[in-house]
N, C-alpha and C positions, 0 to 999 in steps of 0.2 A: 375548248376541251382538247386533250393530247389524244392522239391515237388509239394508242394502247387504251385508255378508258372507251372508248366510242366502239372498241372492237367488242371488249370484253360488254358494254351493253349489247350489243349486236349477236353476242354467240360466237363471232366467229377469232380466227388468228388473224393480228397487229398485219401479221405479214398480206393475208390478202386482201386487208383493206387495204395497206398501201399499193399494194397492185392493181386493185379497181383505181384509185386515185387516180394511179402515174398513166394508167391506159385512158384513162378520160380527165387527163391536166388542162386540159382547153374550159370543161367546165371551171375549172377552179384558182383560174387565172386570174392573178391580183392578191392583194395582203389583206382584202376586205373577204375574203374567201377562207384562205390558209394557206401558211407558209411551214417553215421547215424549220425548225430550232436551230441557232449557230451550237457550238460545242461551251461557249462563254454562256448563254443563256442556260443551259445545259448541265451547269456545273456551280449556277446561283443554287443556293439554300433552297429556296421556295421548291426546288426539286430536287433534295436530294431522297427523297423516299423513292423517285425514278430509278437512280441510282443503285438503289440496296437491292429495288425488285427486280432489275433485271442484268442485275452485273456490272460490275465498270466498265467493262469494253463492250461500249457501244458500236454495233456495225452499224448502224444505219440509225440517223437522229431523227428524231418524230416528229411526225407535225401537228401543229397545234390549228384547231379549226374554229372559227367564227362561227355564230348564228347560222349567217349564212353556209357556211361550210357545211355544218350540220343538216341544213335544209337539204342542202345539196347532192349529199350522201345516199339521199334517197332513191335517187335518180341512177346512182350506181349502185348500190347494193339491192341485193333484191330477191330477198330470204323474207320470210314469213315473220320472222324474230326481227331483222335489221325494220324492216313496215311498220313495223307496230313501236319496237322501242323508239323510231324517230318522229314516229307520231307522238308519243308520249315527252320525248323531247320539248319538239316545238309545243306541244301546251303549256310546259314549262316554262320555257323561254316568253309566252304568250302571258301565262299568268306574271311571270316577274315583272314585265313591262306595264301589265296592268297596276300590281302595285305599288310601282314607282308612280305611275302615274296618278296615282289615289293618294299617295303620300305630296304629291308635288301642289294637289289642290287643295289637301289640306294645309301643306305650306302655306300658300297663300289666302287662304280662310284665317289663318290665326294672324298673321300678318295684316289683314285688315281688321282683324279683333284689336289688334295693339295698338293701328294708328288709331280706330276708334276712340278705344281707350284711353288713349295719348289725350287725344284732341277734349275728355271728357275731365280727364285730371289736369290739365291745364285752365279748363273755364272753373273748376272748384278752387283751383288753387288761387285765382284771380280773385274770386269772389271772397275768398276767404280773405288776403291780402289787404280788399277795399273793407272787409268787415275790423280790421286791425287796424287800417287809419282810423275808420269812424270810432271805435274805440276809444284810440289816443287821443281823439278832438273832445269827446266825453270825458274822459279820464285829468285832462288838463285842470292846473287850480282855477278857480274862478275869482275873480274881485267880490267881499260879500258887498251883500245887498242892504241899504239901510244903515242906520245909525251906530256907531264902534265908540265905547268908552275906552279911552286908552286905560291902563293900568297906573300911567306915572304921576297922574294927580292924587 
């Protein structure tokens, strides 16, 4: 999540979260945390609605925060509003992991529905195979049986 969103769920201005940030940076030390946008990342499509909302001249580029970051925030902001929306956050974050992880088990549920399956349409198809020789062993002419008047007398 970018700044500016994280402030504007917070209540408060981009500017004094990044100010809580920079006064407690030792929290947030490492890219597993948050980092700062180059002006290249900054100027990809994927943000240009950044752009439009708050001008082309950017003074100061945002940072973009992890999980963690989020988590973290808590520990420095610490307004009645910032409490509560990053609780509502991490349940967020808490629910999506659980549904990936529901999704990941029924992965592998239908995945062993197929090799079952596999393994079930392979013994039919055998069977049916051997039902298709025994056929063709049936199906062959026979020598008759018994006495044949030729026709050429």
């Amino acid at each position: 999540m970018l700044d500016f969103d994280i402030a504007g769920l917070y209540g408060i201005e981009t500017r004094v979260l990044k100010q809580a940030v920079r006064r407690n940076i030792k929290r947030f030390d490492g890219d597993d945390f948050m980092f700062e946008l180059t002006r290249e990342e900054l100027s990809r499509s994927q943000i240009v609605t950044l752009n439009r909302r708050r001008g082309s001249n950017i003074k100061y580029l945002p940072f973009a925060f992890s999980e963690l970051g989020v988590a973290m925030l808590s520990s420095v902001l610490n307004s009645e509003t910032a409490i509560e929306t990053n609780r509502n956050i991490m349940r967020a974050f808490v629910l999506s992991r659980h549904y990936l992880q529901e999704h990941a088990e029924l992965s592998v549920k239908v995945e062993q529905f197929m090799m079952d399956t596999n393994i079930q349409f392979n013994e039919i198809y055998q069977a049916l195979t051997e039902l298709a020789e025994q056929k063709k062993e049936l199906d062959k002419p026979r020598n008759p049986i018994g006495f044949s008047i030729s026709k050429n007398r």
